[in-house]
mmCIF file of the N, C-alpha and C atoms, coordinates in Angstrom:
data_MODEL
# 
_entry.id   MODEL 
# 
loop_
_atom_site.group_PDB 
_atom_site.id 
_atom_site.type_symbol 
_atom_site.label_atom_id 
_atom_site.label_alt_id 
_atom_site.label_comp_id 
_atom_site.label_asym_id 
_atom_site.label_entity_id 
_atom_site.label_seq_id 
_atom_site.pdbx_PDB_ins_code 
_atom_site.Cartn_x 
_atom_site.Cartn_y 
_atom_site.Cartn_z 
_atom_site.occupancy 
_atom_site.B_iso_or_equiv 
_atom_site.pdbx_formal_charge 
_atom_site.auth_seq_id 
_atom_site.auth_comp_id 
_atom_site.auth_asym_id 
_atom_site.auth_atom_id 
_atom_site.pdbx_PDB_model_num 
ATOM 1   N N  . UNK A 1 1  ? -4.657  2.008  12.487  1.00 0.00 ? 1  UNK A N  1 
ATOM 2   C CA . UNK A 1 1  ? -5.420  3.156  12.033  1.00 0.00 ? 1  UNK A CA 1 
ATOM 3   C C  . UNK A 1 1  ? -4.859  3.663  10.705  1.00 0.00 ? 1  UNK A C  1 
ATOM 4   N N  . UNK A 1 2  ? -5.889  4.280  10.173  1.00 0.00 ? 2  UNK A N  1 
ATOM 5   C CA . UNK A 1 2  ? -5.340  4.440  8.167   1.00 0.00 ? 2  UNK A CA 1 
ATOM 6   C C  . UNK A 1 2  ? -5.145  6.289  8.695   1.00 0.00 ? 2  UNK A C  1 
ATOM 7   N N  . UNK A 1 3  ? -3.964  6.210  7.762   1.00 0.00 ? 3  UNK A N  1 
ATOM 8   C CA . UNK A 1 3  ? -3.099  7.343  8.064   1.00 0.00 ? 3  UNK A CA 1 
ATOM 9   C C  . UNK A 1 3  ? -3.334  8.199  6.398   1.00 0.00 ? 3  UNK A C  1 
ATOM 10  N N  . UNK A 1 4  ? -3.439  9.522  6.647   1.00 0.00 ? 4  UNK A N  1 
ATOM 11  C CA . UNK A 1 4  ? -3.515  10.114 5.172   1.00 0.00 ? 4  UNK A CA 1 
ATOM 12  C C  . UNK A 1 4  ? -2.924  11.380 5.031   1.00 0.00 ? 4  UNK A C  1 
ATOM 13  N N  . UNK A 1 5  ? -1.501  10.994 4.047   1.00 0.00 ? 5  UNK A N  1 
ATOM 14  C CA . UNK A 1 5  ? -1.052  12.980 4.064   1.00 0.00 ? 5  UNK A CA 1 
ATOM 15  C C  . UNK A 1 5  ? -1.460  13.385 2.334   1.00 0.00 ? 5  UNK A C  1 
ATOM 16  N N  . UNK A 1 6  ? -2.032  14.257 2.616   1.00 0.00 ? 6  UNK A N  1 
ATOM 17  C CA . UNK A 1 6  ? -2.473  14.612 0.670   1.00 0.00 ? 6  UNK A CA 1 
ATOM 18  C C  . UNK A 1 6  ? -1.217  16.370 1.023   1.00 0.00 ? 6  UNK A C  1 
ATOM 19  N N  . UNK A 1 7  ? -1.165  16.046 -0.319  1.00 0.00 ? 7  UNK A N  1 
ATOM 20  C CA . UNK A 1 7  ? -0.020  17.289 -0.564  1.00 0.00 ? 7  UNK A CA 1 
ATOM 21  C C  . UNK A 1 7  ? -0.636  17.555 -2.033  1.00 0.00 ? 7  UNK A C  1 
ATOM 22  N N  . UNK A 1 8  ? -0.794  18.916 -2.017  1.00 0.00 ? 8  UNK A N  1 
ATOM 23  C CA . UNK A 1 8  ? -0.929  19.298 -3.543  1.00 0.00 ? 8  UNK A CA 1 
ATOM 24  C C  . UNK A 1 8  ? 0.009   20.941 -3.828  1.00 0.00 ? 8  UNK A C  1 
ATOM 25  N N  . UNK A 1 9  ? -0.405  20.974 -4.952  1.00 0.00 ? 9  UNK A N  1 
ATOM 26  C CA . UNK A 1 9  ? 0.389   22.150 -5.507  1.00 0.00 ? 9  UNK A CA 1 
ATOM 27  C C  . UNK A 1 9  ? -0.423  22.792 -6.497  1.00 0.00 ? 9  UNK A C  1 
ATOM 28  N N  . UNK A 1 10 ? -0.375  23.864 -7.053  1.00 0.00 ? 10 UNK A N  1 
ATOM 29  C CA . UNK A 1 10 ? -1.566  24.013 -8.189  1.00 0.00 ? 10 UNK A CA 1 
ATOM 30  C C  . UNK A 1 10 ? -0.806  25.736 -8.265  1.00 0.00 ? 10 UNK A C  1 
ATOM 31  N N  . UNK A 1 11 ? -0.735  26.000 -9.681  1.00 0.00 ? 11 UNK A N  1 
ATOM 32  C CA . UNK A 1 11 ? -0.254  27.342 -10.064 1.00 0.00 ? 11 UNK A CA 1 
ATOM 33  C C  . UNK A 1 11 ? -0.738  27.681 -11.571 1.00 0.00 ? 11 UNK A C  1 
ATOM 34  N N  . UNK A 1 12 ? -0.257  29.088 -11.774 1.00 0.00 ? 12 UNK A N  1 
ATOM 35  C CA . UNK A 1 12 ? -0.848  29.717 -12.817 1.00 0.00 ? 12 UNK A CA 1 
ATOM 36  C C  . UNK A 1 12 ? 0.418   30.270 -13.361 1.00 0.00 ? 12 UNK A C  1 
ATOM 37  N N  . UNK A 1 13 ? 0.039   31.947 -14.273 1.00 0.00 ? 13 UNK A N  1 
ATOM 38  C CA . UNK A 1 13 ? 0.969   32.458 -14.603 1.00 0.00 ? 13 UNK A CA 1 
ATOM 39  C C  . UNK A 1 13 ? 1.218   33.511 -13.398 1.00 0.00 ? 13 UNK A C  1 
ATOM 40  N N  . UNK A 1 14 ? 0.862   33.525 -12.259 1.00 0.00 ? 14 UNK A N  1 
ATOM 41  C CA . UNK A 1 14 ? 1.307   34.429 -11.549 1.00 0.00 ? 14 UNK A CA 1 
ATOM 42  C C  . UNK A 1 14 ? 1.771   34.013 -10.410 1.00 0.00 ? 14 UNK A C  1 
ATOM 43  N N  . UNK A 1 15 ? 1.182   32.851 -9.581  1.00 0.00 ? 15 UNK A N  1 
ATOM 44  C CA . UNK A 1 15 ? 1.880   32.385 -8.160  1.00 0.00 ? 15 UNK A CA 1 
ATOM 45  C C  . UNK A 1 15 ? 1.857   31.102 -8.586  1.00 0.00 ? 15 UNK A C  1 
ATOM 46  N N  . UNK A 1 16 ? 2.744   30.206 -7.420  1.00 0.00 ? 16 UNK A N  1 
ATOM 47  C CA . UNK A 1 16 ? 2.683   28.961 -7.297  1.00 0.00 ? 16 UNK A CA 1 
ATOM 48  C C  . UNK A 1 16 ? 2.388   28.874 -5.784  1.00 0.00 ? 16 UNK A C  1 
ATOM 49  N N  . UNK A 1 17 ? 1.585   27.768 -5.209  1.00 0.00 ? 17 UNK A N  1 
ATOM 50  C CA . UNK A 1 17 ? 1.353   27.607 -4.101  1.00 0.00 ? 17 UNK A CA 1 
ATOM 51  C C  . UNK A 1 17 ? 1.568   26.177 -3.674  1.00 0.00 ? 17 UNK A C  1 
ATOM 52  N N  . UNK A 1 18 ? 2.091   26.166 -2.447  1.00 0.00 ? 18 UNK A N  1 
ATOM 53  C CA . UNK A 1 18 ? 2.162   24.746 -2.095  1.00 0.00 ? 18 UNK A CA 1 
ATOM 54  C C  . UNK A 1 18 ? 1.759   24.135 -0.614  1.00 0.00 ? 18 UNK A C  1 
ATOM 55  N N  . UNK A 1 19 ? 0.923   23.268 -0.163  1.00 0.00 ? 19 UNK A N  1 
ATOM 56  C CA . UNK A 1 19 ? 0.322   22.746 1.241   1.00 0.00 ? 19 UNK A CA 1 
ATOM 57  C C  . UNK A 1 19 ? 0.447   21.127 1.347   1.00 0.00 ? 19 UNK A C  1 
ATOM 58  N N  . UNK A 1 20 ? 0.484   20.754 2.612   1.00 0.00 ? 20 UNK A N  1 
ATOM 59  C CA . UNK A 1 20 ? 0.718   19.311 2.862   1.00 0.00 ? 20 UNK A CA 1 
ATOM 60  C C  . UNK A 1 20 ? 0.042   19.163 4.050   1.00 0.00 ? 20 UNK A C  1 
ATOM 61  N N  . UNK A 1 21 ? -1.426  18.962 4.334   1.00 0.00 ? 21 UNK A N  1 
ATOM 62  C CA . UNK A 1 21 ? -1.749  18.487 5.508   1.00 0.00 ? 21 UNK A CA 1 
ATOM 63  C C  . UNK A 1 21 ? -1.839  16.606 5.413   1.00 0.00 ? 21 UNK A C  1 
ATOM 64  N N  . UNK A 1 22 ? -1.855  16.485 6.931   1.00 0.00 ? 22 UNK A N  1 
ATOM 65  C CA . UNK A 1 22 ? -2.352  14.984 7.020   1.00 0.00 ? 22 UNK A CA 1 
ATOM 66  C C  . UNK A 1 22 ? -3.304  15.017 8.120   1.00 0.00 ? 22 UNK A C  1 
ATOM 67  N N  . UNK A 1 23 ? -4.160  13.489 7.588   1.00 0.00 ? 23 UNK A N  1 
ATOM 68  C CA . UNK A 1 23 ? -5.946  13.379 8.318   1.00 0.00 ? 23 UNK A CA 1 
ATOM 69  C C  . UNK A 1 23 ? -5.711  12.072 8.799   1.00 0.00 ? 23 UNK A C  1 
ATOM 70  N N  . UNK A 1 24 ? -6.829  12.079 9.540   1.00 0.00 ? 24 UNK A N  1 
ATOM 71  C CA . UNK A 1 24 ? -6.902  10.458 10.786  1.00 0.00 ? 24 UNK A CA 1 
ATOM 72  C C  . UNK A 1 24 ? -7.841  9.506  9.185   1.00 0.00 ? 24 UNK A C  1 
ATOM 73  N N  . UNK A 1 25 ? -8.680  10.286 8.499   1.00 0.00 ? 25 UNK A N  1 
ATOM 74  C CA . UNK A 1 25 ? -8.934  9.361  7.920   1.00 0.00 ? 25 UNK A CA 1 
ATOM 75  C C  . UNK A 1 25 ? -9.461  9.636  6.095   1.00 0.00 ? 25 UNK A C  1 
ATOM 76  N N  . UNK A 1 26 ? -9.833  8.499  5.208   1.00 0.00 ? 26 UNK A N  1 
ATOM 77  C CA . UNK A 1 26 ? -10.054 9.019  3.616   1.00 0.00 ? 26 UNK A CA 1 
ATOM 78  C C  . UNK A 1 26 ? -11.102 10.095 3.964   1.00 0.00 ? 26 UNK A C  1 
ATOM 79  N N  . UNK A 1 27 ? -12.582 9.693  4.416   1.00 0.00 ? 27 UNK A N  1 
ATOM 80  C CA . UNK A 1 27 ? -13.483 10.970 4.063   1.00 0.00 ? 27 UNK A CA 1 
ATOM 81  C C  . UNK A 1 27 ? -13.192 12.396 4.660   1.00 0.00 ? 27 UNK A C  1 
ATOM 82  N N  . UNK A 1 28 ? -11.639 12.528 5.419   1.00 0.00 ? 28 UNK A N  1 
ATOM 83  C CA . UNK A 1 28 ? -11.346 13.656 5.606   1.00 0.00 ? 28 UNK A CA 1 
ATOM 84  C C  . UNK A 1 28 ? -10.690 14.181 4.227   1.00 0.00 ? 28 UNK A C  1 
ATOM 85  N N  . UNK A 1 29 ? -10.164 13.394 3.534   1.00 0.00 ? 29 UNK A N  1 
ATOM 86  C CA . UNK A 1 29 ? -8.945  13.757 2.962   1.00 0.00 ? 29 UNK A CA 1 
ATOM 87  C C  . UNK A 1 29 ? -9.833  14.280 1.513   1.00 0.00 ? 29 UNK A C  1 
ATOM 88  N N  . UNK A 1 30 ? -11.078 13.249 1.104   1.00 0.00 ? 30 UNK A N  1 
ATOM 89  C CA . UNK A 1 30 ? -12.213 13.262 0.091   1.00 0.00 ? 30 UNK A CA 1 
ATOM 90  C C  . UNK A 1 30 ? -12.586 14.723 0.221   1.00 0.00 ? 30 UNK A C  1 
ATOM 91  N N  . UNK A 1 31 ? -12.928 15.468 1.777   1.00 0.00 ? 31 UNK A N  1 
ATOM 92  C CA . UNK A 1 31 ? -13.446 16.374 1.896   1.00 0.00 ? 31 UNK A CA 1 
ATOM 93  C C  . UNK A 1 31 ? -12.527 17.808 1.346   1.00 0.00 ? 31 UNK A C  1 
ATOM 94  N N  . UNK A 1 32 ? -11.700 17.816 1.797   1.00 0.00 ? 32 UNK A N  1 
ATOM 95  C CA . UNK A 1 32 ? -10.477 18.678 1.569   1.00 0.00 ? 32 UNK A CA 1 
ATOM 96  C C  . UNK A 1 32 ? -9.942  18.668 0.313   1.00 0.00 ? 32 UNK A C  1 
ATOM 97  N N  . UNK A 1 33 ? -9.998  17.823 -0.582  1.00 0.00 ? 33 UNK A N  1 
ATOM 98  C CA . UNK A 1 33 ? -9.528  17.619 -2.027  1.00 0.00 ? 33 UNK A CA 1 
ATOM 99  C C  . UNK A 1 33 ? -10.983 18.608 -2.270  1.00 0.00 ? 33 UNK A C  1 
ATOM 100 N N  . UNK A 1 34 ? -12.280 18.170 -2.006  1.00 0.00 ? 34 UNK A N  1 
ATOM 101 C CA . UNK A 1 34 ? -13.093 18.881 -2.929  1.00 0.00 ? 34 UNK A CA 1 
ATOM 102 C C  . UNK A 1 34 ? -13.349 20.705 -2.390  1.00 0.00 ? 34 UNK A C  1 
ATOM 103 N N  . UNK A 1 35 ? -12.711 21.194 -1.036  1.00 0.00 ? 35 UNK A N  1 
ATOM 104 C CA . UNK A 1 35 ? -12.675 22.061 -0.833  1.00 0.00 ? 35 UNK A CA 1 
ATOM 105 C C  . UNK A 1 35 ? -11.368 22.707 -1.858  1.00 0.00 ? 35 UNK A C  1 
ATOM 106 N N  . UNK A 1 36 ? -10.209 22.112 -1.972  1.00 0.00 ? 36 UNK A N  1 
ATOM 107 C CA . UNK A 1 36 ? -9.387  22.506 -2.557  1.00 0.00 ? 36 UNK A CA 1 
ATOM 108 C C  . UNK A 1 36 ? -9.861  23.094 -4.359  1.00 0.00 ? 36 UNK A C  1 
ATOM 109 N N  . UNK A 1 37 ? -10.704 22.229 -4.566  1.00 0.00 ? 37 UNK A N  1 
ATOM 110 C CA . UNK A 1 37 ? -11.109 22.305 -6.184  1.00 0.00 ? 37 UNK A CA 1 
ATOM 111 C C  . UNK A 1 37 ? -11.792 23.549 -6.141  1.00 0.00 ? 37 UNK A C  1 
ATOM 112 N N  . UNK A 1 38 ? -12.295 23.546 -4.997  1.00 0.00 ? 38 UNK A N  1 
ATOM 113 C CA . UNK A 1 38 ? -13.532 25.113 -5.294  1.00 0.00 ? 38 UNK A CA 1 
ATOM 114 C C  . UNK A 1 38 ? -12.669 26.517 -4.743  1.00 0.00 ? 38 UNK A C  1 
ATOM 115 N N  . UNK A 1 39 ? -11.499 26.260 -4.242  1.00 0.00 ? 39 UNK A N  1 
ATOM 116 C CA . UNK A 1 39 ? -10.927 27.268 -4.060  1.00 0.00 ? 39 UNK A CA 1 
ATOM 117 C C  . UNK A 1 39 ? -9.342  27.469 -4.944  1.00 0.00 ? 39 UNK A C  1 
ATOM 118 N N  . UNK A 1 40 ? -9.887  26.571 -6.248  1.00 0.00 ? 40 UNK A N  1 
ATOM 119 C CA . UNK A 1 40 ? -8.695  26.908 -7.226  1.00 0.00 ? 40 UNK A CA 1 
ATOM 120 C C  . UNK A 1 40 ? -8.785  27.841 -7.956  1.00 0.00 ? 40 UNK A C  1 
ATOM 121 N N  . UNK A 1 41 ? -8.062  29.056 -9.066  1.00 0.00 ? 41 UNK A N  1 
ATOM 122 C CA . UNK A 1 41 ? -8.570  30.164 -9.270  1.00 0.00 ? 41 UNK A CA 1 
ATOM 123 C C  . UNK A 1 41 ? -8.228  29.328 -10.732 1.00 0.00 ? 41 UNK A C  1 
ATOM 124 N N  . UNK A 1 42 ? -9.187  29.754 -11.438 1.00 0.00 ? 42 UNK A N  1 
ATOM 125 C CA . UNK A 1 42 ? -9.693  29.443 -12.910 1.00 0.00 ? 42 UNK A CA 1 
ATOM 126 C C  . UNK A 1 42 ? -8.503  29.162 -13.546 1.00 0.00 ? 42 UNK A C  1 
ATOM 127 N N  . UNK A 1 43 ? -8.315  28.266 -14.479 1.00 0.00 ? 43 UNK A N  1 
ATOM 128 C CA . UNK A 1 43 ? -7.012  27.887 -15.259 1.00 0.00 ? 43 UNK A CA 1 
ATOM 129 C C  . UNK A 1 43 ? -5.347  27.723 -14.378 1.00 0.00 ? 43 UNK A C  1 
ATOM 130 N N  . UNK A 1 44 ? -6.075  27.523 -13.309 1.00 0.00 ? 44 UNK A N  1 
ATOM 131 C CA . UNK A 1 44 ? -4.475  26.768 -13.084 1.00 0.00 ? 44 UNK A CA 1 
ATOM 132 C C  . UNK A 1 44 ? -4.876  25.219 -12.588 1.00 0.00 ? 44 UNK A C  1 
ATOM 133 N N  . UNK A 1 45 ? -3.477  25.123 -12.275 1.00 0.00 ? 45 UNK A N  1 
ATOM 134 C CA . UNK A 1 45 ? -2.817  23.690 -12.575 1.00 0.00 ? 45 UNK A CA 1 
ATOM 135 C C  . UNK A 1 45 ? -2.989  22.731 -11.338 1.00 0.00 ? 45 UNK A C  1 
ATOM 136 N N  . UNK A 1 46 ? -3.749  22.392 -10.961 1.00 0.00 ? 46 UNK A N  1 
ATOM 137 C CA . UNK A 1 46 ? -3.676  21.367 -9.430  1.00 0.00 ? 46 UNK A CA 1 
ATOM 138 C C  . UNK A 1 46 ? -2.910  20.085 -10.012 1.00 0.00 ? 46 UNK A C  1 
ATOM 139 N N  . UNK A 1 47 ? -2.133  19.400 -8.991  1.00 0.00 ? 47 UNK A N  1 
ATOM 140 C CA . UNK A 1 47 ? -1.464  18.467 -8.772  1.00 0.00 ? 47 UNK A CA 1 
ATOM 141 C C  . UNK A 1 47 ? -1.933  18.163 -7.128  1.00 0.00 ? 47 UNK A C  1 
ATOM 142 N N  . UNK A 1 48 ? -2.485  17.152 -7.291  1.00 0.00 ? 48 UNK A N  1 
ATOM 143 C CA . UNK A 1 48 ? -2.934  16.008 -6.129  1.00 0.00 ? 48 UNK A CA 1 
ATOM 144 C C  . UNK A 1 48 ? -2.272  14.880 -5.718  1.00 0.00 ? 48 UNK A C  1 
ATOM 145 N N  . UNK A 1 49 ? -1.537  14.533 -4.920  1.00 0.00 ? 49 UNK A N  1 
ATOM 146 C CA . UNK A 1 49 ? -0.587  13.721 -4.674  1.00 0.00 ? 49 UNK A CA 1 
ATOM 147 C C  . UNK A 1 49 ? -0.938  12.552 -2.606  1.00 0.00 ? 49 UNK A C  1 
ATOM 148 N N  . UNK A 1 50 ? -1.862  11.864 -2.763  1.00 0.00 ? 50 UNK A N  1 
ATOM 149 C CA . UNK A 1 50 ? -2.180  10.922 -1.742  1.00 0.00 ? 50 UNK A CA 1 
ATOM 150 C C  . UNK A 1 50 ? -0.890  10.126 -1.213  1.00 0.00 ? 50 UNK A C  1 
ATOM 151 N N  . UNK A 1 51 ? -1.302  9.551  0.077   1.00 0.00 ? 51 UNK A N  1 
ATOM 152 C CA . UNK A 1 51 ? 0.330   8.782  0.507   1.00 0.00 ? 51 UNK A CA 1 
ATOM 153 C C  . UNK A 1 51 ? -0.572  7.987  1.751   1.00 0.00 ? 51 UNK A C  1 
ATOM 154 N N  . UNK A 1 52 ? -0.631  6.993  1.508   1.00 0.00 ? 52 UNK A N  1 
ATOM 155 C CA . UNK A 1 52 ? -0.914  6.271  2.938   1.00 0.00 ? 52 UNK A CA 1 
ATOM 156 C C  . UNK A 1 52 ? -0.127  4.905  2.290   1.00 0.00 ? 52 UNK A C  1 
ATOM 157 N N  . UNK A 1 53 ? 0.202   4.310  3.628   1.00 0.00 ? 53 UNK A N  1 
ATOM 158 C CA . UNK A 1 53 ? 1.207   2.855  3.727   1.00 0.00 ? 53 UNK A CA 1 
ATOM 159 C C  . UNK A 1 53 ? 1.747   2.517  2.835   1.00 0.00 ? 53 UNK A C  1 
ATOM 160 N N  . UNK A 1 54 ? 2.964   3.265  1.805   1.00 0.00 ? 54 UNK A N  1 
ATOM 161 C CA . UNK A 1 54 ? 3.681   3.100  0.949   1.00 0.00 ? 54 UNK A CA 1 
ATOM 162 C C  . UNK A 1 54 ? 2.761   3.326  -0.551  1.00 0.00 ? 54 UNK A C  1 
ATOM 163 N N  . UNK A 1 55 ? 1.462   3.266  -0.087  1.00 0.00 ? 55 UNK A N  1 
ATOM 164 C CA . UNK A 1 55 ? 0.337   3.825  -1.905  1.00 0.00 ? 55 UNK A CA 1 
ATOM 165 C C  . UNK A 1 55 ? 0.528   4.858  -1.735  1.00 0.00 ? 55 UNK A C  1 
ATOM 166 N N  . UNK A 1 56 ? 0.842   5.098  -3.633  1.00 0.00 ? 56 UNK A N  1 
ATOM 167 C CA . UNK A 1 56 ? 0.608   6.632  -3.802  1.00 0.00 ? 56 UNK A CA 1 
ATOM 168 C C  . UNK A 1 56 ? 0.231   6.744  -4.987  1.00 0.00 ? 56 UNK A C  1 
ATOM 169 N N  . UNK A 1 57 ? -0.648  7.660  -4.945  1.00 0.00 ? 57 UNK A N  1 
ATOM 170 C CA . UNK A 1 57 ? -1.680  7.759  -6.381  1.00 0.00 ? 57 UNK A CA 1 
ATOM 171 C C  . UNK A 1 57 ? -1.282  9.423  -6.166  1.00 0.00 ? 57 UNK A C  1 
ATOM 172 N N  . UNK A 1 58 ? -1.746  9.222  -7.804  1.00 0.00 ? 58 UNK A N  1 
ATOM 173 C CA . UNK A 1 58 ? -1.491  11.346 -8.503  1.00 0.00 ? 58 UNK A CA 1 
ATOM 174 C C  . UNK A 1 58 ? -2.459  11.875 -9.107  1.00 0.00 ? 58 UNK A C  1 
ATOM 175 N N  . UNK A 1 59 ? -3.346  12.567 -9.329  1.00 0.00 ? 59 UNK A N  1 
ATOM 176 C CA . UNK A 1 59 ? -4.211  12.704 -10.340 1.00 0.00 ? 59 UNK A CA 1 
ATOM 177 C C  . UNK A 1 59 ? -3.726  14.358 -10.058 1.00 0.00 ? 59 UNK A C  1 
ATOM 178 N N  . UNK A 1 60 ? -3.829  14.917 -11.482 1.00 0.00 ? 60 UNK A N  1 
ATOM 179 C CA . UNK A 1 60 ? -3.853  16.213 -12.284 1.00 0.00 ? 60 UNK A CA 1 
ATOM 180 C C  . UNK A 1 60 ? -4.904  16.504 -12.698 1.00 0.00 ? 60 UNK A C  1 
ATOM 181 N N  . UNK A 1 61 ? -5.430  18.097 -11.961 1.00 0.00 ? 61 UNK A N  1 
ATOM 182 C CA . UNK A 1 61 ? -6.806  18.500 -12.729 1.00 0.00 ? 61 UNK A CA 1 
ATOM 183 C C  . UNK A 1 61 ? -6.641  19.521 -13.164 1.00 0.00 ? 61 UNK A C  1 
ATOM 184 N N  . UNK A 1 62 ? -7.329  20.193 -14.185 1.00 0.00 ? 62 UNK A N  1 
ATOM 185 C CA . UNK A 1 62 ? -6.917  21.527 -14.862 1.00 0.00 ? 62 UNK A CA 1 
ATOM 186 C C  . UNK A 1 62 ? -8.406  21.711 -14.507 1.00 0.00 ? 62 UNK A C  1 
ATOM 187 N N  . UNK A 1 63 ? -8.452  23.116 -13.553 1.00 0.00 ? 63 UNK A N  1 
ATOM 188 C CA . UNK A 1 63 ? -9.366  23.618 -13.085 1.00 0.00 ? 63 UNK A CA 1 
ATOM 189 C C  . UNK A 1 63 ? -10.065 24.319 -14.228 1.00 0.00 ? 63 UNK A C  1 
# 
């Protein structure tokens, strides 16, 4: 079974925040990245960080 922990981080000039869930599968993880985007507050910094079976991909979005 495909295993998925997404961890991100995303800050501004006033807080930094940080979460790490993990999902049974990608279109959970697809779903939650794009919930994350709509609940970023204008001009800060997301860092996206995926991890399943030793892959790990990063992508940076400036909201």
């Amino acid at each position: 079974m495909e295993h998925y922990r997404l961890s991100w981080d995303f800050h501004n000039l006033f807080f930094i925040a940080y979460r790490e869930v993990e999902f049974p599968c990608r279109t959970d993880v697809l779903k939650a990245l794009q919930d994350i985007k709509l609940h970023c507050i204008e001009g800060a910094f997301l860092s996206v960080c995926f991890l399943n079976g030793g892959f790990e991909g990063r992508t940076e979005v400036l909201s």
